[in-house]
TORTOR-395919 format. One line per field, with one value per residue (C-alpha): residue in one letter; x, y, z. Coordinates in Angstrom, 2 decimals. Example, Ala and Ser with C-alpha at 12.3 -4.5 7.8 and 13.67 -1.06 7.14 Angstrom:
% residues 2
setor: (a; s);
px: (12.30; 13.67);
py: (-4.50; -1.06);
pz: (7.80; 7.14);
% end
This chain:
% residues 395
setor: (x; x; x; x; x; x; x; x; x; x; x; x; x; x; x; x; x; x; x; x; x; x; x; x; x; x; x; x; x; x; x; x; x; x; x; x; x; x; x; x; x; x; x; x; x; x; x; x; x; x; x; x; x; x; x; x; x; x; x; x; x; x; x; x; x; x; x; x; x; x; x; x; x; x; x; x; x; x; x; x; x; x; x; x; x; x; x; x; x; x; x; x; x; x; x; x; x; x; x; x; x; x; x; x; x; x; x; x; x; x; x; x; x; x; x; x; x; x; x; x; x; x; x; x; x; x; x; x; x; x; x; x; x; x; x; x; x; x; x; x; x; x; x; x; x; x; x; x; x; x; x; x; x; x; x; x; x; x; x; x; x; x; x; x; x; x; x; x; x; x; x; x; x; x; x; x; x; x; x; x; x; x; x; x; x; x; x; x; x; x; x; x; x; x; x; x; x; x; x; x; x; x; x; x; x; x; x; x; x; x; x; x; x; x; x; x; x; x; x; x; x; x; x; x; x; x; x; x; x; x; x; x; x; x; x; x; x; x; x; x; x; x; x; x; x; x; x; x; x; x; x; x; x; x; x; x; x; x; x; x; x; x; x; x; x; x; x; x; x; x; x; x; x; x; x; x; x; x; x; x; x; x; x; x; x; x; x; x; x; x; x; x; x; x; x; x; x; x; x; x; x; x; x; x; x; x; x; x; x; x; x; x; x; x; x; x; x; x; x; x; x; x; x; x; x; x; x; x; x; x; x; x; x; x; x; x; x; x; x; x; x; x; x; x; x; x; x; x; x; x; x; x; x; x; x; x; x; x; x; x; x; x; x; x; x; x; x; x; x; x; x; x; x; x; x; x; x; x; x; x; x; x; x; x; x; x; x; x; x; x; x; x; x; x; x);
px: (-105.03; -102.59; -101.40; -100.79; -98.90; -96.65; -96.08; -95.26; -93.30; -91.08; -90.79; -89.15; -86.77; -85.64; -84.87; -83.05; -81.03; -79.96; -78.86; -77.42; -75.47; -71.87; -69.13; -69.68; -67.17; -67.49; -66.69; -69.15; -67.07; -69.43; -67.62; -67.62; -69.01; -67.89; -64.50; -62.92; -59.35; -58.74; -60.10; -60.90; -64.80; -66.84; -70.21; -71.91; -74.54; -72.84; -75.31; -74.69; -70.97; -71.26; -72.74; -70.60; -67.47; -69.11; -67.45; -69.17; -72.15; -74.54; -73.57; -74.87; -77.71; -79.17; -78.00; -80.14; -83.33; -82.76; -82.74; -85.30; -87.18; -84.87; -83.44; -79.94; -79.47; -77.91; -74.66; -74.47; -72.18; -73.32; -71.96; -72.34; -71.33; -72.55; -75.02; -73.86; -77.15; -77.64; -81.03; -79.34; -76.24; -74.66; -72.31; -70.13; -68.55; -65.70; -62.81; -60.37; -59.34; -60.15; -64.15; -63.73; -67.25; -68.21; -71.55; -73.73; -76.34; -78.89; -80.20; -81.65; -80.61; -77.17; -76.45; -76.85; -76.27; -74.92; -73.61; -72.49; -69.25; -66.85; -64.68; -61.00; -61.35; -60.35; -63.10; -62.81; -66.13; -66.71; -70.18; -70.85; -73.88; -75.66; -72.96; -69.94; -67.12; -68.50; -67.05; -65.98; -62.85; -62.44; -61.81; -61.76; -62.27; -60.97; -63.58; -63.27; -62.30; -64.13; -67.64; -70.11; -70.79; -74.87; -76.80; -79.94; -81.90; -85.32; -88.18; -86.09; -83.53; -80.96; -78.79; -75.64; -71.54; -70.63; -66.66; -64.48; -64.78; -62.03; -61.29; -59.12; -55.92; -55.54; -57.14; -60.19; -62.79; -62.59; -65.12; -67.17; -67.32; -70.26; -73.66; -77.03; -80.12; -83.84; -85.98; -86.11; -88.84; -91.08; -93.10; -95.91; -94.63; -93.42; -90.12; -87.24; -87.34; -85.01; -82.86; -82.05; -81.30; -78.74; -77.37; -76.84; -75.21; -73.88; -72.53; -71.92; -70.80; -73.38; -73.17; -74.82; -77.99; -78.79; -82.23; -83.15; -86.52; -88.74; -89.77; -93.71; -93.91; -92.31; -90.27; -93.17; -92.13; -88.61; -86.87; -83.92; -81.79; -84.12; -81.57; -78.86; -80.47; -77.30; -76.50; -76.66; -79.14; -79.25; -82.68; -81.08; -84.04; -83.84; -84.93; -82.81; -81.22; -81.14; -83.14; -79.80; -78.57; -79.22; -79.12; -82.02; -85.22; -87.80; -91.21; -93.59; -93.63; -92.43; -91.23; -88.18; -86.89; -84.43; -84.67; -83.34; -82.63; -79.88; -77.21; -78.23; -78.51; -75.15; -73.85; -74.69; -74.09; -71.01; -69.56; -71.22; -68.94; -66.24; -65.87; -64.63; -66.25; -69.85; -68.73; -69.82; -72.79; -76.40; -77.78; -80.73; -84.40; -87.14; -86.06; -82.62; -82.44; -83.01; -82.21; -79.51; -78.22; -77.67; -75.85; -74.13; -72.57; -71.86; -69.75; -68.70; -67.47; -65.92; -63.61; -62.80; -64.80; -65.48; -68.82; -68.63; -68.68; -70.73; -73.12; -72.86; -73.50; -76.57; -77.88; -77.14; -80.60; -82.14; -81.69; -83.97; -87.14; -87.25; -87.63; -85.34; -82.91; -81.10; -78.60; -80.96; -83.94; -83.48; -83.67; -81.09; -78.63; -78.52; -79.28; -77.82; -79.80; -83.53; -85.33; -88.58; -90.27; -93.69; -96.11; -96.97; -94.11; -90.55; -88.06; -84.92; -82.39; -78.79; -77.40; -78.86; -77.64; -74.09; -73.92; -75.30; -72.72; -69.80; -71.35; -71.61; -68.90; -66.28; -64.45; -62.53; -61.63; -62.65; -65.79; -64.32; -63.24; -66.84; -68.58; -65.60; -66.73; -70.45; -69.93; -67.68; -69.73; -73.45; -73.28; -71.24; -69.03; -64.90; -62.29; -60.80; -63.96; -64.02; -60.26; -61.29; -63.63; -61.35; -58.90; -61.45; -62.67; -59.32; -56.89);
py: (138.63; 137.64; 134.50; 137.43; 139.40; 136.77; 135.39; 138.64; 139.44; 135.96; 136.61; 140.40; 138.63; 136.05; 138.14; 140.60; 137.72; 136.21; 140.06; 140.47; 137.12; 137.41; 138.69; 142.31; 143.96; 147.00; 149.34; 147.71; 146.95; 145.47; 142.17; 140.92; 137.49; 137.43; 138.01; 138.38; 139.26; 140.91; 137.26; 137.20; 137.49; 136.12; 138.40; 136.71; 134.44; 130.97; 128.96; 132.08; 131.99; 128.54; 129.04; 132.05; 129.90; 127.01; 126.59; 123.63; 124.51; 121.71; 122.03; 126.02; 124.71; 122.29; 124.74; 127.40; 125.05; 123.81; 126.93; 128.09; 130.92; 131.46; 135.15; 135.53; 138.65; 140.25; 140.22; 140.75; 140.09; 139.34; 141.80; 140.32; 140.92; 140.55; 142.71; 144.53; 145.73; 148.70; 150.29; 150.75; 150.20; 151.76; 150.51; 151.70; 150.84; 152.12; 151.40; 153.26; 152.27; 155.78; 155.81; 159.39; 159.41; 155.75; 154.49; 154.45; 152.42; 151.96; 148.92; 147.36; 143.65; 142.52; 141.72; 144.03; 142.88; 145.13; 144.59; 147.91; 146.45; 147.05; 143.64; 144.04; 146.52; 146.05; 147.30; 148.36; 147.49; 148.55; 148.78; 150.89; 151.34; 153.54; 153.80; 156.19; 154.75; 151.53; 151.00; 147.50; 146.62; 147.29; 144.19; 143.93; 141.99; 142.33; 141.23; 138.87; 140.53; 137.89; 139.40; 139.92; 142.43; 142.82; 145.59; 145.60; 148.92; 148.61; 148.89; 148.19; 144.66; 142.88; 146.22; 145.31; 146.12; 145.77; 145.81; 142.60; 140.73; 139.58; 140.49; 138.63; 140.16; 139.73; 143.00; 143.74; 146.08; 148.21; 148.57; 151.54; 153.40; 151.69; 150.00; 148.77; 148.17; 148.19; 151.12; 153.56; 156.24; 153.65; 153.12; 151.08; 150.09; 151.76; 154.20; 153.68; 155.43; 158.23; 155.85; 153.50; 156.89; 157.38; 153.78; 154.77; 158.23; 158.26; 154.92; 153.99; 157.71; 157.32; 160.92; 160.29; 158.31; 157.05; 156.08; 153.55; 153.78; 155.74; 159.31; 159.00; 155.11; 153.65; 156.10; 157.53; 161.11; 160.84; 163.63; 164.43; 162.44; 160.87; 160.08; 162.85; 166.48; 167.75; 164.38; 164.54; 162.33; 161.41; 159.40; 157.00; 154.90; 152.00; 148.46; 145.70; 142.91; 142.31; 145.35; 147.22; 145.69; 147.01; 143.88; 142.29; 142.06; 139.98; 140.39; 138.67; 141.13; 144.74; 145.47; 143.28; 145.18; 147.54; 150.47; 153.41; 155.30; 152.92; 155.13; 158.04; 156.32; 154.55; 157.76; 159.93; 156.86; 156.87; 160.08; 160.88; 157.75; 159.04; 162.32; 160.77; 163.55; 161.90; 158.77; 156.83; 155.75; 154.12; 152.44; 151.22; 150.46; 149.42; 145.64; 146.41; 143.28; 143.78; 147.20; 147.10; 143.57; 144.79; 147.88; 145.95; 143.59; 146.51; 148.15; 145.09; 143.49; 146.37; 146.51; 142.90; 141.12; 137.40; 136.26; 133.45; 135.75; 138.41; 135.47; 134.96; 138.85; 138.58; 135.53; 136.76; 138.44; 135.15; 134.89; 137.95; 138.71; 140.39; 136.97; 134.56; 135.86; 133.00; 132.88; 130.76; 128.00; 125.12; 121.75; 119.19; 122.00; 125.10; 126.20; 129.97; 132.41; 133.41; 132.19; 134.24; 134.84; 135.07; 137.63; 139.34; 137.56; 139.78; 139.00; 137.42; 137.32; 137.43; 134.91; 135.97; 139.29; 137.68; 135.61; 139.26; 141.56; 138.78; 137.89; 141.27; 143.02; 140.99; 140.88; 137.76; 139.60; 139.53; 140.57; 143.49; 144.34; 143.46; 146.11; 148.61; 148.57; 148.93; 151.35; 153.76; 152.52; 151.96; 154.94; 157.41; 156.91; 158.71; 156.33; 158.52; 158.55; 154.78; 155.24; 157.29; 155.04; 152.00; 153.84; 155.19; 151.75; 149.67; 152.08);
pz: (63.00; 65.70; 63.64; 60.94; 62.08; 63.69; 60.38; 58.84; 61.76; 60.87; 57.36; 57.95; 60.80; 58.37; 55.37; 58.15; 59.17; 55.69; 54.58; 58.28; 58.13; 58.79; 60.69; 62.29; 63.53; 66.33; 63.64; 61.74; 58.91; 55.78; 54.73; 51.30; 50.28; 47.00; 46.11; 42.47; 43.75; 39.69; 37.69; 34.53; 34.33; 31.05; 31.64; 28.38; 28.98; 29.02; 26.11; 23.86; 24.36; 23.62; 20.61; 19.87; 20.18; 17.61; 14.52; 13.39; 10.75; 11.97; 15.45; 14.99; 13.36; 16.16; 18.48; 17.16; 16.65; 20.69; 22.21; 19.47; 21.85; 24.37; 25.33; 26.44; 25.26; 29.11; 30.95; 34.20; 37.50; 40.75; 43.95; 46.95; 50.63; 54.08; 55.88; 58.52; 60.10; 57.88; 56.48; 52.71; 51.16; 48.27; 45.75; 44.02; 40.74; 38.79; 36.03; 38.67; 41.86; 43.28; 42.28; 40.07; 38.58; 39.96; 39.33; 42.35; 43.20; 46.66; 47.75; 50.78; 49.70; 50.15; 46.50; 43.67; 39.75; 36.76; 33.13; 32.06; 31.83; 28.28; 27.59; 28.12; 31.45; 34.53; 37.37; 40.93; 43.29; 46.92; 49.20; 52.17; 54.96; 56.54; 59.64; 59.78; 58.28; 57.37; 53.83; 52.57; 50.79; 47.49; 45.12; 41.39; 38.02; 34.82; 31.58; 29.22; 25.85; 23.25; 21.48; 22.49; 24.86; 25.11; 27.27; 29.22; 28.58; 29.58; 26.88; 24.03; 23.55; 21.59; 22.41; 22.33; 21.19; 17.30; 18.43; 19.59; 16.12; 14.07; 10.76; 8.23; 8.64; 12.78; 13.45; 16.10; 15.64; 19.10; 21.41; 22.77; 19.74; 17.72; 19.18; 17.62; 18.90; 19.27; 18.67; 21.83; 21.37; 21.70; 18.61; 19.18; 22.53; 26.02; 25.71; 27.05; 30.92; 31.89; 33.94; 30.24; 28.47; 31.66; 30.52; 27.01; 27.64; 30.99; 31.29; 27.87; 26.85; 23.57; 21.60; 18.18; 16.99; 13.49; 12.95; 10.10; 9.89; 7.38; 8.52; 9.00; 8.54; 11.45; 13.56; 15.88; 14.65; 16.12; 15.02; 17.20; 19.42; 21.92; 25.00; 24.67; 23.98; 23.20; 20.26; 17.00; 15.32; 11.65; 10.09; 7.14; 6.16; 3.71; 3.28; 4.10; 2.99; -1.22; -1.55; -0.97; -4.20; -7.73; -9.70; -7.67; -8.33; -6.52; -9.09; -6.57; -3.31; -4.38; -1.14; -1.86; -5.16; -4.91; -2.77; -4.20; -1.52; -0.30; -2.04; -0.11; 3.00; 3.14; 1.71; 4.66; 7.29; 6.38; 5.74; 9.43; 10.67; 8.96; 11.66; 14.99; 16.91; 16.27; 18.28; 19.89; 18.00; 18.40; 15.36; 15.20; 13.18; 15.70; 16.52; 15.61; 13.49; 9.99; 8.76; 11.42; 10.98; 7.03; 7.92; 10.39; 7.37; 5.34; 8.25; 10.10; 6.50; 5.17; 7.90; 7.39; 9.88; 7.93; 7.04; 9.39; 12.23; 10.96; 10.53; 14.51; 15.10; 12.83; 14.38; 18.45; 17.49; 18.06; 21.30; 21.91; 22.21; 18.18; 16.98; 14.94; 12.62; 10.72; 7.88; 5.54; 5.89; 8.11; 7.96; 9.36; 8.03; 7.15; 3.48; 2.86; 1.29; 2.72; 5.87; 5.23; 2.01; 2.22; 2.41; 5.51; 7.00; 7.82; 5.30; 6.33; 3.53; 4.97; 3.19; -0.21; 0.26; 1.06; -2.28; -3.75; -2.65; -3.91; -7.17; -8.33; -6.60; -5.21; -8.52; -7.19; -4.11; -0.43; 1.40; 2.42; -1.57; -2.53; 0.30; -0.67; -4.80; -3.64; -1.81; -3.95; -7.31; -6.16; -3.00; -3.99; -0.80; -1.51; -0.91; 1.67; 3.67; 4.14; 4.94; 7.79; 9.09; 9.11; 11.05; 13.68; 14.16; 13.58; 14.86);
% end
């Protein structure tokens, strides 16, 4: 028993010392270990921003098949400082250098990690004890501005940013205004806690949900906004991928024919993104992949965004735990069109439903033109509602 306790006794004295390790002064003063000093932080994972920043098809390809299984769908930043001899520390994080409404957090380590971070801001850090007085200094980092910017809420993944992309014409789609997900409610799993319902509409300021599953199917009952009481929530549900298109028809598994309430749904998606006051905006199905990967290339592409990169949005879902989500079939290359067709399998038809939208609505124009005529011929959606939505998200 005595042998024990002595070994217990060790183990508390050295984690004491490693968190207590550093200079104290008689003020007790916490020093900071790490120091950004206002750099330029990068908070994606650094294999996904490597294959974020590939421009080479075959190079994407092997990439994807390497890290075939692997999740890097987080960002986060290490805080570090030296203990000072205190029971708890909290930190404190905020985009102003006087902490109005910082983030707070407690912890009895000497190193705390966070994401919540929007690319393109600059944010002010700080740490203090249990002592009088005892606050650090404050120091700073600005992020990276280059997509993606991905979110850990727990019980539900690949939740992440659909700003920071490119479009054609030299624009970027801004941040903080539209973000897709996983399901949250949690159908046929565990919900997502009071503390990631904070996340989404404390931190990230999230008003509005839209739900893309089918009422009574797949959506657990959800009926109203599940992490902001006072949001507005709107359930669009609809099939994804060619089944958005009229002109296709796969005979051999029904589920892949047209779904005719596409019209409605895009109709109502996006007359509700049309009204600025409903922002910012969840979207999401349950592994926020397929029905959201689709809408995603419908409102990603019709503000311009390229297919190359929407491609790179859609395929970020990869490296989560909802599975593999690739342009097309792969061999030593990728072949556009469908990954999955069989039955009892998910179907995965991005690039099919590319080649779709241009070869029956393009009329020898852009992506963008193509998405535009679907949308005002096939959905109903006015011309000066799309307008509004472009400027919202471009302006």
């Amino acid at each position: 028993m005595k042998k024990f306790l002595c070994i217990i006794i060790s183990l508390f004295l050295i984690l004491l010392s490693a968190c207590s390790a550093g200079p104290i002064g008689t003020d007790h003063t916490i020093q900071l270990k790490l120091v950004y000093a206002g750099a330029e932080l990068d908070l994606c994972a650094p294999l996904l921003r490597e294959y974020i920043d590939e421009d080479d098809t075959a190079k994407q390809c092997d990439f994807l098949l390497e890290h075939n299984g692997e999740n890097y769908d987080w960002q986060n930043i290490m805080l570090a400082w030296y203990g000072n001899e205190s029971i708890e520390y909290t930190v404190y994080i905020a985009d102003n250098p006087s902490f109005e409404d910082a983030f707070t957090a407690e912890t009895d380590e000497c190193e705390y990690y966070y994401g919540m971070f929007m690319p393109g801001k600059t944010y002010y850090w700080k740490v203090s004890g249990s002592f009088a007085a005892d606050y650090s200094a404050m120091d700073s980092f600005t992020v990276k501005e280059l997509p993606v910017a991905l979110y850990s809420i727990d019980h539900t993944a690949n939740v992440r940013d659909m700003g920071g992309w490119e479009t054609t014409d030299g624009q970027t789609v801004n941040y903080g205004l539209l973000y897709r997900g996983g399901q949250l409610n949690g159908y046929q799993t565990t919900p997502v806690s009071d503390e990631g319902k904070s996340r989404l509409r404390d931190i990230l300021g999230i008003k509005s949900e839209i739900d893309l599953r089918t009422p009574g199917v797949d959506d657990g009952g959800q009926t109203s906004n599940y992490f902001n009481p006072e949001g507005k929530y709107i359930k669009a549900p609809f099939y994804a991928y060619t089944c958005i298109i009229p002109e296709y028809y796969k005979g051999e598994y029904p589920i892949r024919a047209y779904d005719e309430r596409v019209p409605a749904a895009f109709k109502s998606i996006l007359e509700f993104l049309s009204d600025e006051s409903n922002y910012p905006v969840y979207i999401h199905c349950n592994a926020g992949a397929d029905r959201t990967g689709t809408l995603a290339f419908i409102l990603n592409g019709l503000l311009g965004v390229p297919y190359e990169q929407l491609t790179k949005d859609f395929e970020i879902t990869s490296f989560s735990v909802m599975g593999n989500r690739w342009r097309g079939s792969v061999e030593s290359n990728f072949t556009d069109g469908i990954m999955s067709d069989k039955s009892g399998e998910v179907y995965v038809a991005w690039g099919k439903t590319y080649e779709l939208m241009m070869q029956y609505y393009s009329r020898g124009g852009t992506l963008a033109d193509a998405i535009e005529n679907y949308l005002i011929t096939v959905c109903g959606v006015s011309s000066e509602c799309i307008a509004d939505f472009k400027e919202i998200m471009l302006g």
